[in-house]
Each structure stands twice: as C-alpha cells, then as structure tokens.
C-alpha positions as CSV (number, residue, x, y, z in Angstrom):
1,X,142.9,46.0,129.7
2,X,139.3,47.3,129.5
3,X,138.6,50.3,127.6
4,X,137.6,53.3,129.7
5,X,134.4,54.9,129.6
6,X,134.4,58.9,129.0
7,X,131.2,60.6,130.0
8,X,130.7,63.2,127.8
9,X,128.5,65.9,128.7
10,X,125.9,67.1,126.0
11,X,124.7,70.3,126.8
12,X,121.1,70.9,126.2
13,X,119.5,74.1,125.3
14,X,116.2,74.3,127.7
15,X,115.1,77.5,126.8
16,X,114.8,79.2,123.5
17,X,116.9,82.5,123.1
18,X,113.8,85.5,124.2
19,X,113.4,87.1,120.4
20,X,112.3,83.6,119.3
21,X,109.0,83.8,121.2
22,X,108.4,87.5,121.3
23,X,105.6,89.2,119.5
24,X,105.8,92.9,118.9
25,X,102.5,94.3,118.6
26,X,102.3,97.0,116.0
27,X,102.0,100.6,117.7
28,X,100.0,103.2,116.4
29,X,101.8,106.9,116.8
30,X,101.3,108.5,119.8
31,X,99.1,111.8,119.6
32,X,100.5,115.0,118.9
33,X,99.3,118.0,121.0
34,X,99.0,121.1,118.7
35,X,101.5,123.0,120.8
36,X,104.2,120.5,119.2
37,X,103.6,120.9,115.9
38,X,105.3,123.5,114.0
39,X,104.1,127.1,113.9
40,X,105.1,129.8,111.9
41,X,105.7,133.4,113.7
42,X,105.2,137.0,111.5
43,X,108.6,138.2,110.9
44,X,109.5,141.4,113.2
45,X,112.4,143.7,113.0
46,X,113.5,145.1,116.0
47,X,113.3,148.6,116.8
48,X,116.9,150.0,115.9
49,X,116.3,153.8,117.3
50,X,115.0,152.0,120.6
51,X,118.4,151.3,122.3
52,X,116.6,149.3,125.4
53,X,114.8,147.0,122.9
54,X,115.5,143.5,124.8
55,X,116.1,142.2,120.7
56,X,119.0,144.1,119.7
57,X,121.2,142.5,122.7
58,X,123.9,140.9,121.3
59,X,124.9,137.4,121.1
60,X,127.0,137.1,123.8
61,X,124.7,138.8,126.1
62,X,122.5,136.0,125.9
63,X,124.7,133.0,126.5
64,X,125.7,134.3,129.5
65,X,125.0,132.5,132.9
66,X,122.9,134.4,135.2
67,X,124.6,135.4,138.4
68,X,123.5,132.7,141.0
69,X,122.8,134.5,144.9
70,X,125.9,134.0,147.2
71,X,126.1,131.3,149.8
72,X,124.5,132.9,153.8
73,X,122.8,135.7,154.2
74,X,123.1,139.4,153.4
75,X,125.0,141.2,156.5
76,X,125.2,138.4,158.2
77,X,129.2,138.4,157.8
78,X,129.8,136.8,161.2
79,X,127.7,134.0,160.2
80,X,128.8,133.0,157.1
81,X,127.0,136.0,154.7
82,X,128.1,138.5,152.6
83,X,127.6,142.4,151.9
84,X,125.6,143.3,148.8
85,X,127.7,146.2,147.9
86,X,130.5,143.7,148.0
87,X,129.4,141.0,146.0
88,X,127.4,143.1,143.5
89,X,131.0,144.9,142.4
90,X,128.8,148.1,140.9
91,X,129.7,151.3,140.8
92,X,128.6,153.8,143.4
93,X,126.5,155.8,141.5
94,X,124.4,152.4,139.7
95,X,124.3,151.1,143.6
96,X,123.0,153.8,145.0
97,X,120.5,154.2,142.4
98,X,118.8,151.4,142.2
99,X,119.1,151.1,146.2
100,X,116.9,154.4,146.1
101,X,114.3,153.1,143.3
102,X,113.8,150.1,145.3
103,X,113.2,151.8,148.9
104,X,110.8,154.0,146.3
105,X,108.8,150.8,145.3
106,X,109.0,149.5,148.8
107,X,107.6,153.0,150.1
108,X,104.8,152.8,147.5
109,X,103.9,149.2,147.8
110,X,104.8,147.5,150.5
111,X,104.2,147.5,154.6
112,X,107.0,149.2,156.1
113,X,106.4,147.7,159.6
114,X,106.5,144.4,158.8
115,X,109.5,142.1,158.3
116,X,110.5,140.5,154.6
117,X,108.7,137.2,155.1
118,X,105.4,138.9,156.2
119,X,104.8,140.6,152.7
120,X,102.0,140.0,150.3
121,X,104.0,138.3,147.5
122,X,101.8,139.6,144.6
123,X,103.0,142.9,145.5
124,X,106.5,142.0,145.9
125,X,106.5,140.6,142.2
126,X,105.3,144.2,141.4
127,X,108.2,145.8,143.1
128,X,110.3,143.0,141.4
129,X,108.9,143.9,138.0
130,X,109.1,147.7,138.3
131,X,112.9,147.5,139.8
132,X,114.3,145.2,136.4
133,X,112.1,147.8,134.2
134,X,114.0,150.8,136.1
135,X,117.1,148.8,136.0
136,X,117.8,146.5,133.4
137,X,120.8,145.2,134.6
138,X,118.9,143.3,137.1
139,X,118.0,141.2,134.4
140,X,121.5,139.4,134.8
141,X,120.8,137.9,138.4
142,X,119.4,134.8,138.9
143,X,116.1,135.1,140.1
144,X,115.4,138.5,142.2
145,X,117.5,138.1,144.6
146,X,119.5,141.4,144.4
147,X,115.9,143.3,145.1
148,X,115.3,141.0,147.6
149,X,118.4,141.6,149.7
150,X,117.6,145.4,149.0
151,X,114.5,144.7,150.4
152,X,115.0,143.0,153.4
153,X,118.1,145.0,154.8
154,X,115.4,147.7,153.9
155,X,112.4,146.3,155.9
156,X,115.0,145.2,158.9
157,X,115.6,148.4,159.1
158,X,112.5,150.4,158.9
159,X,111.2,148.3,161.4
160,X,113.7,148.4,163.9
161,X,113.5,152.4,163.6
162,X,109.4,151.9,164.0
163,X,110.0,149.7,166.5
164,X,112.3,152.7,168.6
165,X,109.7,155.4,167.5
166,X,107.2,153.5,168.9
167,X,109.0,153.5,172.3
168,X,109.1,156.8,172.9
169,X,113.0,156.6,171.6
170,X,114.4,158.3,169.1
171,X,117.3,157.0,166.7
C-alpha cells in the first residue's frame, strides 16, 4: 500500500502586528491658558454679625439640589399644570409676601398690558434679581421659575382686567 500524502497547512503571517511599523512622533505639551494655572485668592472671613452673608450657609445647604419647575403649566390644572401655592408648600405669610414684592417689581418695572412673553427681558432679570435679594429663599429654585409663574399669572391677569376696563366693563 502506498503511503498517503497529508497536506499540511502552514500558516503564513502577511502582515506584521500594527506596533511594529508605527512611529510615534514626540508631542510637545499643549499650551496652557493662564486661566488654568493655579491662582492664589486673599484669605476672607466671613462676616459673623451679618446673618444673610451667602458664606456662613452651612454645608448641607449647599449640596442640596435645586428645586427643578413642575411638569405643565401654572393654573393650567385641567391641562396637565399645577398651582403655585401647591407645589411651592410655603407658608401663607412667606407666599403672600413675596407674591406682593413681586407684583411691586412688576408695577415698577414692567408693562402691565402686555402678556409674559412680550416683556423686555433685561428688565425681567432686574425684577428676577431684586425678588431673590428680597427673598433669599428663592435662591433654592432652579432657575427663576417661581418669579416667573408669579409673573405671568400676574400679567394674565392685569391684562385681562385692562382688557375689561378698556371696554367700558368693569370687573
């Protein structure tokens, strides 16, 4: 009987593993801007007779989250929105408060006959400014949303009784 033939494969190794061929060019560091660098700040102790001073809050006051805005629209409840009063959970005395201070700041700097979106927005950043420095608890919402709502039930509203005036109606 004739011996058999076995074809053995050899495998051959075309291409060269990648690390054998690659050249790393040498990089030079990448520019710093100033602001990067470190910089040291004057020590400052905070004011301890001051009991608004923003740095004597505590530790746990500023991990906090910030309270995001509810889902809809504010007294819209048929459609899906929520009542301030409700969702704020604030005592009567705080709500009413800073409900008056911001119809103040709306009075003062704001037109009264024209509806929430139709409002210069650099004065509306005032009004949002002086209401968190009346009231900082404002500072705890996310955004200004609470002065906002405030606002535009406010603006709805004096609009609407403009808008009734103006007809010769009276409300």
């Amino acid at each position: 009987m004739a011996p058999t033939r076995t074809h053995q494969r050899r495998i051959h190794q075309y291409f060269p593993p990648l690390t054998v061929r690659t050249r790393f060019a040498v990089e030079s560091p990448p520019f710093l801007p100033s602001l990067t660098l470190r910089t040291d700040f004057p020590k400052s102790e905070p004011n301890r007779d001051d009991p608004t001073s923003s740095t004597t809050t505590s530790d746990s006051e500023n991990t906090r989250p910030l309270i995001s805005k509810p889902s809809g629209e504010v007294t819209r409840h048929k459609r899906g929105g929520y009542g301030l009063k409700e969702e704020l959970n604030w005592n009567e005395g705080l709500y009413k408060a800073v409900q008056k201070r911001v119809h103040e700041l709306a009075k003062e700097h704001l037109y009264l006959h024209g509806t929430f979106p139709k409002q210069d927005k650099a004065k509306l950043e005032i009004v949002y400014a002086e209401a968190k420095k009346s009231f900082p608890v404002l500072n705890e919402y996310q955004g200004d949303w609470v002065v906002e709502d405030f606002l535009r039930v406010y603006l709805r509203n004096t609009k609407t009784r403009g808008k009734g005036a103006a007809a010769g109606g009276s409300r």
